[in-house]
C-alpha positions in Angstrom: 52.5 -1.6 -26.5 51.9 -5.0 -24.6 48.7 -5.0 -23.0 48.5 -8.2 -21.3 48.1 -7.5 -17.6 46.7 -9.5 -14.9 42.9 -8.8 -14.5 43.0 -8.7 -10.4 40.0 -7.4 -9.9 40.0 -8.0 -6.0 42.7 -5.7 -5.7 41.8 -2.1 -4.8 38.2 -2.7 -4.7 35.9 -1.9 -1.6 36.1 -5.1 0.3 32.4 -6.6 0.5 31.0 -7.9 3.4 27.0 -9.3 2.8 24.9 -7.6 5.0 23.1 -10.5 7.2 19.4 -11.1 5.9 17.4 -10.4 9.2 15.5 -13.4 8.5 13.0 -15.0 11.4 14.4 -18.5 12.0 12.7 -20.5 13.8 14.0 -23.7 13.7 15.7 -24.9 16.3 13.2 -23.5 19.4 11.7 -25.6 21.6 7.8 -26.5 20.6 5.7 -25.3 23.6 2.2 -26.7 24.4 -0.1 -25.6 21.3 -2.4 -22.7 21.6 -5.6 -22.8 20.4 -4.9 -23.4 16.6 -7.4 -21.1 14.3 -10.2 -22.5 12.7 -9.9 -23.6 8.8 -11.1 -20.5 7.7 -8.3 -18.4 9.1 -6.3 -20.1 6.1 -8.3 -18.7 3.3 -7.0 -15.1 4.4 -3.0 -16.1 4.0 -0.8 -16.5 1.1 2.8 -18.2 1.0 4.9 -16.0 -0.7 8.6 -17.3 -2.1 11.0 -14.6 -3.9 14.3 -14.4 -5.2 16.3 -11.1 -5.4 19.8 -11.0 -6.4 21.2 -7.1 -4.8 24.2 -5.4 -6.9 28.1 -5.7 -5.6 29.1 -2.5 -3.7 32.9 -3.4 -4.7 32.4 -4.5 -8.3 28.9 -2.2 -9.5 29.0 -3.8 -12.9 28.1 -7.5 -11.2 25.7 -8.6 -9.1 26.0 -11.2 -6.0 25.0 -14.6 -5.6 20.6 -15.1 -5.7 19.1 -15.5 -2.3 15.5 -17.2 -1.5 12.7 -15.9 1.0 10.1 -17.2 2.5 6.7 -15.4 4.0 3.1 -15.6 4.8 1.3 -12.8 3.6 -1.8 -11.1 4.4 -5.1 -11.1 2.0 -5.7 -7.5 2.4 -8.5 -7.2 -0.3 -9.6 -9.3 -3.1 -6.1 -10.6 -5.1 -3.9 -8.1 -3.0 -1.8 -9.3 -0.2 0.5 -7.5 2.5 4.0 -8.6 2.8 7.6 -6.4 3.8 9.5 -5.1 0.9 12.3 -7.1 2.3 10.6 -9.8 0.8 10.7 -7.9 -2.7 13.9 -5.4 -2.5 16.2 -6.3 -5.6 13.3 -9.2 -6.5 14.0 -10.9 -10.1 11.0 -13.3 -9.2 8.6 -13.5 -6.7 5.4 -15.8 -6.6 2.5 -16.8 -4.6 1.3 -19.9 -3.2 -1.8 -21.4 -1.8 -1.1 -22.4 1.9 -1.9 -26.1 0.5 1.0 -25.4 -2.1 -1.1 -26.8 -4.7 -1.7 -23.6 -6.7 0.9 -20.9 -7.9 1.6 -17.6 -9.7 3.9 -15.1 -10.4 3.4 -11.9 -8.4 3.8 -8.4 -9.5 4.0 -5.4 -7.0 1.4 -2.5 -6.8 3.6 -0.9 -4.4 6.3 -0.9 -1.7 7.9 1.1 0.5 11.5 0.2 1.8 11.4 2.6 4.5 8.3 1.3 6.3 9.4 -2.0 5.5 5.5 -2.9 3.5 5.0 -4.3 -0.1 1.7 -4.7 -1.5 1.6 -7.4 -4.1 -1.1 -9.3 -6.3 -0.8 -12.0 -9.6 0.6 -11.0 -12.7 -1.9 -12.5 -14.7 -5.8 -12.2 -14.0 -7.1 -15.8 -15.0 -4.3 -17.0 -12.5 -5.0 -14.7 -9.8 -8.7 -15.9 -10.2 -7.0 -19.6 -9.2 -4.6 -18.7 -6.9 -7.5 -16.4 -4.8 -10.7 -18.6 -4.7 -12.0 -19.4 -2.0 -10.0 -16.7 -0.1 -11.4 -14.1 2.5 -10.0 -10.5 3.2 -8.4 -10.2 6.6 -10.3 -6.8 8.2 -8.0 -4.3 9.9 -8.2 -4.5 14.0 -8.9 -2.0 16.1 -5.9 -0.4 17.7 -4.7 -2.8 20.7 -4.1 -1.4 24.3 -1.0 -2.5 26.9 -1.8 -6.3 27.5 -3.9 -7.3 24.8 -3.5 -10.6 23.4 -2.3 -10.8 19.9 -1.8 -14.1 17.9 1.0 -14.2 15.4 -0.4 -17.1 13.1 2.2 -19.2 10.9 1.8 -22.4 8.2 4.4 -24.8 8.4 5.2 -26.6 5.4 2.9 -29.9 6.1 -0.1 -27.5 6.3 -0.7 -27.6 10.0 -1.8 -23.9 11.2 0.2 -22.5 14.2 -1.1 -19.8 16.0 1.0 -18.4 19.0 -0.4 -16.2 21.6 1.6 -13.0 22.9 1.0 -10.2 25.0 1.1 -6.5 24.3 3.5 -4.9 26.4 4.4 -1.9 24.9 4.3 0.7 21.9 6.4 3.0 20.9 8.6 4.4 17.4 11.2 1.9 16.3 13.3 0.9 13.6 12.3 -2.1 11.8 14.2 -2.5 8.4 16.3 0.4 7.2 18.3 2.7 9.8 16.8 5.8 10.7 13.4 5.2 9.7 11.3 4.4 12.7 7.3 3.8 13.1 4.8 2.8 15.6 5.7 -0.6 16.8 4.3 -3.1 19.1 6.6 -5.1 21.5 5.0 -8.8 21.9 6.2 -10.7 24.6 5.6 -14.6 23.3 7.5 -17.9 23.1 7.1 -18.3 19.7 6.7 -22.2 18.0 9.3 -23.7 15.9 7.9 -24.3 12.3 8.4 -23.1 8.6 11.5 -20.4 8.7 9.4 -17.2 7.5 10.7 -13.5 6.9 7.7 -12.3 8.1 4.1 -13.7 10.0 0.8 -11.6 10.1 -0.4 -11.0 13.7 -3.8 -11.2 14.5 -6.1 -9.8 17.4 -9.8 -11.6 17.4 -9.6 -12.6 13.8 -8.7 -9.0 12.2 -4.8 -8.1 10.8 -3.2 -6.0 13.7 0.3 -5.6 12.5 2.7 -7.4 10.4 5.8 -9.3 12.4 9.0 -7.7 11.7 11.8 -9.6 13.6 11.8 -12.0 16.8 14.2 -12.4 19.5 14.0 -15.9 20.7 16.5 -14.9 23.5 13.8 -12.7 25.3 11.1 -13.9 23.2 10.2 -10.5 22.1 8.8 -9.8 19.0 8.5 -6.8 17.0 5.0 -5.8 15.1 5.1 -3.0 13.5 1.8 -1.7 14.2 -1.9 -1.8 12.6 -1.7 2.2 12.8 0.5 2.5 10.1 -0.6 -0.8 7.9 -4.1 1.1 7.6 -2.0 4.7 6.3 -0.1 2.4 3.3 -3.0 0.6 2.7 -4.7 3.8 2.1 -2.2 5.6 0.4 -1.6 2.5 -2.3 -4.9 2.0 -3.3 -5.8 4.7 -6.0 -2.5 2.9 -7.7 -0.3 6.4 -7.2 1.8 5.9 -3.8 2.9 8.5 -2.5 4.5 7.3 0.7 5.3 8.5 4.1 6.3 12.1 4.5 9.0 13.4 6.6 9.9 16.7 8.2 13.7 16.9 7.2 15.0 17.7 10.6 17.9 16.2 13.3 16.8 17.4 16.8 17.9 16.7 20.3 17.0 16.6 23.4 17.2 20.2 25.9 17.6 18.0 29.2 20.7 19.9 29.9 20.1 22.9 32.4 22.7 25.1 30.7 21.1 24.2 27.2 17.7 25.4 27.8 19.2 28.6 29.8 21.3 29.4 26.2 18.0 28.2 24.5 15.8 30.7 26.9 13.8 27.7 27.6 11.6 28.1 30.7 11.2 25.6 33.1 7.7 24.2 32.5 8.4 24.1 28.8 10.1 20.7 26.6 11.3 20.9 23.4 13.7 19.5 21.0 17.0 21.2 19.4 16.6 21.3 15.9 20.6 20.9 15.1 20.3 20.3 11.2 18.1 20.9 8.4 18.0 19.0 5.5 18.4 21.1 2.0 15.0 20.9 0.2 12.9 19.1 3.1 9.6 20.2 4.5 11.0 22.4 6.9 13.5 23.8 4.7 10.9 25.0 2.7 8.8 26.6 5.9 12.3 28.2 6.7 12.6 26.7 10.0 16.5 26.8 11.1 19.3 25.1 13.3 19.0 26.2 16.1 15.1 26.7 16.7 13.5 24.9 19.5 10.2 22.0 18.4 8.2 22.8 21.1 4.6 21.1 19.8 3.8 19.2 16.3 0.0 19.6 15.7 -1.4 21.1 18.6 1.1 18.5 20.8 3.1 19.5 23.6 6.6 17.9 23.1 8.7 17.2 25.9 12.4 17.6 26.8 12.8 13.8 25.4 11.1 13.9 22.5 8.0 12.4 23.9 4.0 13.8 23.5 1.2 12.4 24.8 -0.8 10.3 22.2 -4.7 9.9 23.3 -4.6 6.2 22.7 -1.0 5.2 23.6 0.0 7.5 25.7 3.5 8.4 25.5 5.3 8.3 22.1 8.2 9.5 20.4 6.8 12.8 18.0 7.8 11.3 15.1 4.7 9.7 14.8 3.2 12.8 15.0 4.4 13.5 11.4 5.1 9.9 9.8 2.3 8.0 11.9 -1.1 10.4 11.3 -0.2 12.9 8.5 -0.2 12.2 4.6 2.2 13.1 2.0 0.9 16.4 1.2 -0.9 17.3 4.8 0.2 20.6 6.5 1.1 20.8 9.8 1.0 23.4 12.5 4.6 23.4 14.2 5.6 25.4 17.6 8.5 26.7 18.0 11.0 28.9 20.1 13.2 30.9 18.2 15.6 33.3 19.5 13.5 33.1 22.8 10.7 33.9 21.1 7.3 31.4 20.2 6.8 31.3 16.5 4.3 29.4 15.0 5.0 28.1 11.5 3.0 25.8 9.1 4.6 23.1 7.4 3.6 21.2 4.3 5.0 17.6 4.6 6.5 16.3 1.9 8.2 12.9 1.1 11.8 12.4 1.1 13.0 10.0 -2.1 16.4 8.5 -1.3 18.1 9.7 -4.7 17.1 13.5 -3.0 20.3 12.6 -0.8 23.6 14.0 -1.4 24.7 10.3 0.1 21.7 8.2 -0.8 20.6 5.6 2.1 19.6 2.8 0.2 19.3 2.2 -3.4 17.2 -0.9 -3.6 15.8 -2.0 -7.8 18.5 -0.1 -8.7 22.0 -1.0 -10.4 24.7 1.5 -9.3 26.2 4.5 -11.5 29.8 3.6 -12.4 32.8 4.1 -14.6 35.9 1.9 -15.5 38.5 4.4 -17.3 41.8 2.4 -18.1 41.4 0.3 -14.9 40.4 2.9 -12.1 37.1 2.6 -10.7 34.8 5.3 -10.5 31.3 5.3 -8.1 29.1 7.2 -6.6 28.9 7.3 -3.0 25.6 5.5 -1.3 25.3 4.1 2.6 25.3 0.6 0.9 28.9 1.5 -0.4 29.5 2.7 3.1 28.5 -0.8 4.7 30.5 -2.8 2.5 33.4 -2.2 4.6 31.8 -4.2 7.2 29.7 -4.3 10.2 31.7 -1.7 11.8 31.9 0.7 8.5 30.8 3.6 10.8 33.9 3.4 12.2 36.1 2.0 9.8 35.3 3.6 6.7 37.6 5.9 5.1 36.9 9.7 7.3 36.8 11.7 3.8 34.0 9.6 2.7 31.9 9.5 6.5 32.2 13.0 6.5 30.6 13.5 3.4 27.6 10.9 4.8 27.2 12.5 7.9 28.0 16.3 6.8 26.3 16.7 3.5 25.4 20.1 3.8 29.2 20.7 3.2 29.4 19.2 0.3 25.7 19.7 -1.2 26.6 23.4 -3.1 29.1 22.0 -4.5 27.8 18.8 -6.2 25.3 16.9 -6.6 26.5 13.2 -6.0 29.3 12.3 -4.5 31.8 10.5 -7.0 35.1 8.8 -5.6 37.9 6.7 -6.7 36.7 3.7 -5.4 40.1 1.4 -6.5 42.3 0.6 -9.5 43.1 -2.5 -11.4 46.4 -3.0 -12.1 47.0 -1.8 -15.5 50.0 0.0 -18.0 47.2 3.2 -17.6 47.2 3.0 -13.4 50.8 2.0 -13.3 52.1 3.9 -10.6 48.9 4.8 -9.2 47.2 0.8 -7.9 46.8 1.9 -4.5 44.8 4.8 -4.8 41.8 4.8 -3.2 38.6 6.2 -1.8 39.4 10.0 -3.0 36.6 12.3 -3.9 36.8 13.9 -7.3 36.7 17.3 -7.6 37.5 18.1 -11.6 38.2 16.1 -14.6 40.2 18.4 -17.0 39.6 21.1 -15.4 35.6 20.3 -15.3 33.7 20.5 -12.3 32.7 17.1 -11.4 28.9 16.9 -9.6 27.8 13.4 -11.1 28.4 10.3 -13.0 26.9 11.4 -16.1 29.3 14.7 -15.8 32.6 12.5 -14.8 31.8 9.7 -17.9 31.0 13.5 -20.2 34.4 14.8 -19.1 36.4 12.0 -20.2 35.4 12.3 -24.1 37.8 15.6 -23.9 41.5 15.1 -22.8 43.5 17.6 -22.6 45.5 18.9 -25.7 48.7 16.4 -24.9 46.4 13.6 -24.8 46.2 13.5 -21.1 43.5 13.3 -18.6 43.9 15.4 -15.6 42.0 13.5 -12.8 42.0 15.8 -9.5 40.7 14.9 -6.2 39.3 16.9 -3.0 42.3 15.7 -0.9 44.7 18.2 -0.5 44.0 19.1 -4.4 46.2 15.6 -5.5 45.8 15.5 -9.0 47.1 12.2 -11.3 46.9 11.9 -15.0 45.8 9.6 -17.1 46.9 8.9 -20.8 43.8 8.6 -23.2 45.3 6.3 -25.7 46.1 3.5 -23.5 43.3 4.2 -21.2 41.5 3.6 -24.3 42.8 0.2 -25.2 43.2 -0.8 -21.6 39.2 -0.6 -21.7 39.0 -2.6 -24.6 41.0 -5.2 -23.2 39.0 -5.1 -20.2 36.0 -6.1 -21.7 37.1 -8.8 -23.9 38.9 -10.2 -20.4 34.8 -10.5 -19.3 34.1 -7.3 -17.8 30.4 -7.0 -18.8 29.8 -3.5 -19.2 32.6 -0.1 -18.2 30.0 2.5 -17.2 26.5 3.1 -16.0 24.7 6.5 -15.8 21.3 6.4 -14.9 
């Protein structure tokens, strides 16, 4: 049988569109009158820090895209560790420290990061370098907490070794997202015209010499800048220095707001009481664990009134969202005393938090140092389904994405007792195997031969055993479609595949 097909690999595949790097460009502002630029000394407590990452293709798995460079000032946080954003090391193949000066550099290794907080700790690879690379330097201390109106200086290096340092003023706090969707912590809003130098990722902010927050993005329109605060610097810090991180817990709950009068009258709320709906619970979580349910009522996180918003009074800050009751002040591990209304009824329950690891997820939200599970079978395209998939279809994936695989995103607990990843037909290359079958796409497996399908490693297993005619029964969640697929020129079509430079047909990790 003739073989020789065209290889069209952008047919049928998820169409990719790069996500834009948030990155903090400066160039281009106006330069407004210098404040007053730190002393000398303030230098010896930053580090330059230059990576490259290269991330995996959502639409081809077995490939990755084009290398990027970034560009930061760190932190010294201790002797030879500095504090950066893990956006500065997510899918790193190299990253390196520099001496402000640029005269001295290193390759940097990382003692720990966490993508949802959007913090990387980092330090030298190799001790007789990282004796060269830190002399001289001088741990930054941590501030004390700022209040509304505070003056906080967001200090930067350009490239010709002059030392900015740009005054801004405090004018709120509250929980926000910084890097990843979803995952919110205490941040400060700084209101400052910030000075055109060096294009950085991100800038340490300073309040009377001591590290107060870390800058996470900067809206030169309003000339607001986001700081993600020095409440939570001090809980990473903490947790990554006995070299086991643990990271930030999370309760495992969507909740809502009771403003609605006929709400809290179903709910059996009474008037002078707040609360929050709790409308899912996430399979395995913290709460699911201390049996809380849909349809209970937050009323207090550790000892904390919660209002009708969502809001509790913090003794320093005032008002703030409660998450920070839970992600801000407790520790992977903590128990925590919730309030609740249940059935009309005030329950008290005790919750041990626990962390929440992104491969836990039916429909993981990030997959960051990771390559992606796939499989190539005689031209279709197998993958497991992760948000980054998802966003691939483009800045308005929420909307455009195919509605079998949203649902499955947004609705796992449908789909979470009957698998445990979800594993699609992602496209098909135009082959004598998928003739007949190129425009398939985005279905959700269900069996392969008659096998239950709940992950890659159980899809690429169920392919070694077609059927008795020699077939491979291939059957999908859609309205129970099932194709076939012929195991002897499935089998040479993969061959042909990979002499035609496809580097690899399957992963399973």
């Amino acid at each position: 049988m003739n073989l020789l097909f065209p290889l069209i690999l952008s047919i049928a595949l998820i169409s990719c569109e790069q996500k834009p790097a948030t990155n903090i460009n400066l160039s281009g502002l106006a330069v407004v009158p210098e404040k007053e630029v730190p002393t000398n000394s303030l230098r010896k407590s930053v580090i330059r820090i230059n990576s490259t990452s290269q991330s995996w293709n959502p639409g081809q798995p077995w490939e990755k895209t084009p290398p990027s460079n970034l560009r930061s000032l760190g932190a010294i946080v201790a002797p030879g560790q500095v504090l950066t954003t893990s956006e500065m090391v997510a899918d790193a193949t190299y990253i390196e420290l520099q001496t402000p000066d640029g005269a001295r550099t290193a390759q940097a290794k990382i003692i720990a990061v966490d993508y949802e907080v959007n913090l990387a700790l980092l330090s030298v690879k190799s001790d007789e370098e990282s004796e060269l690379v830190f002399k001289d330097t001088m741990p930054l201390t941590l501030a004390n907490r700022p209040v509304i109106g505070d003056i906080l200086g967001i200090f930067q290096v350009e490239d010709n070794g002059t030392s900015l340092m740009t005054n801004g003023t405090l004018q709120s706090v509250d929980v926000a997202e910084s890097f990843l969707p979803g995952q919110s912590f205490l941040t400060y809003m700084v209101k400052a015209s910030m000075q055109s130098a060096a294009s950085s990722f991100t800038l340490p902010v300073l309040r009377d010499g001591a590290l107060s927050g870390i800058l996470m993005s900067y809206d030169s329109k309003d000339q607001l800048s986001n700081v993600l605060s020095v409440d939570v610097i001090s809980r990473f810090l903490a947790n990554a220095q006995d070299g086991d991180y643990e990271g930030f817990p999370s309760l495992g709950i969507a909740a809502s707001r009771t403003e609605d009068p006929s709400l809290r009258k179903f709910l059996k709320l009474k008037p002078e009481q707040g609360g929050l709906y709790i409308g899912k619970v996430r399979k395995g979580g913290s709460a699911d664990a201390a049996q809380l349910k849909v349809g209970d009522v937050l009323l207090s996180a550790a000892g904390h009134p919660i209002d009708q918003r969502g809001y509790y009074q913090h003794p320093h800050y005032g008002s703030l969202f409660w998450g920070h009751i839970v992600r801000g002040e407790k520790f992977t591990g903590d128990e925590i005393a919730l309030g609740i209304l249940r059935d009309g009824e005030p329950k008290e329950i005790n919750v041990t938090l626990t962390r929440e690891e992104p491969m836990d997820r039916l429909v993981p939200d990030y997959q960051f140092d990771r390559a992606p599970n796939f499989l190539v079978k005689g031209g279709f395209i197998f993958q497991e389904l992760t948000r980054p998939v998802l966003e691939a279809f483009g800045k308005d994936w929420s909307i455009v994405a195919p509605l079998n695989l949203l649902d499955a995103y947004e609705n796992p607990e449908s789909f979470e007792s009957k698998t445990k990843r979800v594993i699609f037909l992602s496209g098909s290359i135009p082959t004598p195997a998928t003739l007949g079958y190129e425009s398939l796409r985005h279905l959700i497996v269900k069996k392969i031969n008659g096998i239950e399908i709940d992950s890659m490693k159980a899809l690429i297993e169920s392919f070694k055993k077609p059927n008795a005619d020699g077939l491979h029964s291939i059957e999908f969640m859609e309205e129970n479609f099932t194709v076939y697929l012929d195991e002897s020129i499935s089998t040479a079509v993969d061959s042909a595949l990979l002499q035609r430079g496809l580097n690899r047909l399957f992963r399973a990790d």
